[in-house]
C-alpha positions as semicolon CSV with decimal commas, in nm:
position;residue;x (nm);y (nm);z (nm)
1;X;9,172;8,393;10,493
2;X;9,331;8,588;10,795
3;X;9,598;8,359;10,802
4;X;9,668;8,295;10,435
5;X;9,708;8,681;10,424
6;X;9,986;8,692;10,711
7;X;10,197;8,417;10,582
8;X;10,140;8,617;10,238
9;X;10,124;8,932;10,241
10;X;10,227;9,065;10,542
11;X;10,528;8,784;10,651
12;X;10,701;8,921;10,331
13;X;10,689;9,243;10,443
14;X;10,801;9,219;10,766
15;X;11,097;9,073;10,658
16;X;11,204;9,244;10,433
17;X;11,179;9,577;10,717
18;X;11,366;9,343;10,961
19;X;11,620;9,329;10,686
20;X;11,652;9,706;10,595
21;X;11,643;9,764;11,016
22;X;11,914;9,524;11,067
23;X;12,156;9,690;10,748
24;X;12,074;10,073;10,893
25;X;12,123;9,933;11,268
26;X;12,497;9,734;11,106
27;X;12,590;10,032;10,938
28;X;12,587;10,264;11,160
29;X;12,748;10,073;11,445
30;X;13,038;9,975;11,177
31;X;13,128;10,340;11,087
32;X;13,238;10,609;11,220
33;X;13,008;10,862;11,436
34;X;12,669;10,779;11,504
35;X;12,335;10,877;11,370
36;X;12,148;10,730;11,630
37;X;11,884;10,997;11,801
38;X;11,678;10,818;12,033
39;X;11,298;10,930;12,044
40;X;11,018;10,827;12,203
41;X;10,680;10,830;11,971
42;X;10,292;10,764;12,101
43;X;10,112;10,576;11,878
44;X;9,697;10,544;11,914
45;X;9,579;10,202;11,885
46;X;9,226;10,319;11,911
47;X;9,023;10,083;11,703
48;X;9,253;9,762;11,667
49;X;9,141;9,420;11,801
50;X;9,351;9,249;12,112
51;X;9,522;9,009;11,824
52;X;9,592;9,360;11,593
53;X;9,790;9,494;11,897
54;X;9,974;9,212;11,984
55;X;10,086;9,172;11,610
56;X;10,134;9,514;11,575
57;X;10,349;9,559;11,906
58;X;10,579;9,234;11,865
59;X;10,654;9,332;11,477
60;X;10,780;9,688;11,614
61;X;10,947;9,524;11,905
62;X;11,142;9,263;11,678
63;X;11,267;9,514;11,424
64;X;11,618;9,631;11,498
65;X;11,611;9,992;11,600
66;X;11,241;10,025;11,793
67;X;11,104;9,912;12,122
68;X;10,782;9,929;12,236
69;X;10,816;10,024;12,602
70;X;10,449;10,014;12,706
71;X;10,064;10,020;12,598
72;X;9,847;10,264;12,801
73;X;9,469;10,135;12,803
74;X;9,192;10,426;12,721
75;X;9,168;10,661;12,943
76;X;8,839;10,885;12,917
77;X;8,871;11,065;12,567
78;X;9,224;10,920;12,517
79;X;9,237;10,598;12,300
80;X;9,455;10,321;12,390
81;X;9,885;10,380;12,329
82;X;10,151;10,240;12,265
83;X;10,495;10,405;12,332
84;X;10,769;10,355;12,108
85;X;11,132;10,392;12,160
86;X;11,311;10,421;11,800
87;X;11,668;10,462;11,759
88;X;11,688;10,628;11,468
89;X;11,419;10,907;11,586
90;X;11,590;11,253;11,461
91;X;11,255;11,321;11,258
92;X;10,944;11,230;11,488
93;X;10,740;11,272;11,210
94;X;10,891;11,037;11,023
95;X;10,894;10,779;11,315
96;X;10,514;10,819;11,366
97;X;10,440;10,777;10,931
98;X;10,719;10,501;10,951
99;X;10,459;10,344;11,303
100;X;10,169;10,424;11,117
101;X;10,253;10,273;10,810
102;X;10,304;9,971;11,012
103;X;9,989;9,974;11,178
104;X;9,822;9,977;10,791
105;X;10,010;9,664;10,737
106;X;9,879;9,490;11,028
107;X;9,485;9,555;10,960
108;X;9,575;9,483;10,558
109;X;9,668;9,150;10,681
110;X;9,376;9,138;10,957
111;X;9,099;9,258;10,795
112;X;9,220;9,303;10,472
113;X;9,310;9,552;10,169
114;X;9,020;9,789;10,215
115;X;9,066;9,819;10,620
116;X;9,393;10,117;10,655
């Protein structure tokens, strides 16, 4: 069922945000002046499984605009990490929702609907 629901659901999905990515990333390297604001976001990966990361940090790493520069293991009280570059970070907030949302994608296609 995991896998039906990748292919499905979340394939789809991760297209289409490689799409949008690539369009932002074209148009702002075709016009004048540059938005680009590069920021570097943590982002806890506290309960997802070895596969979840992986997913998780190769779909970020493939989508024009972020790079995932690193994953920190848990460290006492601090979950595990992953550090994010994004191009297009003038809002850190927005970055982190943009990360997060992500990261409900990946256990919607893991574990299913219920598991954000």
């Amino acid at each position: 069922m995991t896998l039906l629901r990748l292919v499905l659901l979340y394939a789809p999905w991760l297209v289409w945000q490689l799409t949008v990515s690539v369009l932002r990333l074209a148009a702002d390297v075709g016009t004048p002046g540059s938005t680009q604001r590069p920021r570097i976001v943590k982002l806890a990966l506290d309960d997802l499984t070895d596969l979840e990361v992986t997913l998780l940090t190769s779909s970020i790493t493939i989508t024009p605009g972020t790079l995932v520069l690193g994953v920190s293991p848990a460290d006492g009280e601090q979950p595990p990490a992953a550090f994010v570059q994004a191009l297009f970070g003038e809002d850190e907030e927005a970055v982190h929702a943009d990360l997060v949302g992500m990261r409900a994608h990946v256990l919607a296609a893991t574990r299913g609907r219920g598991a954000r």
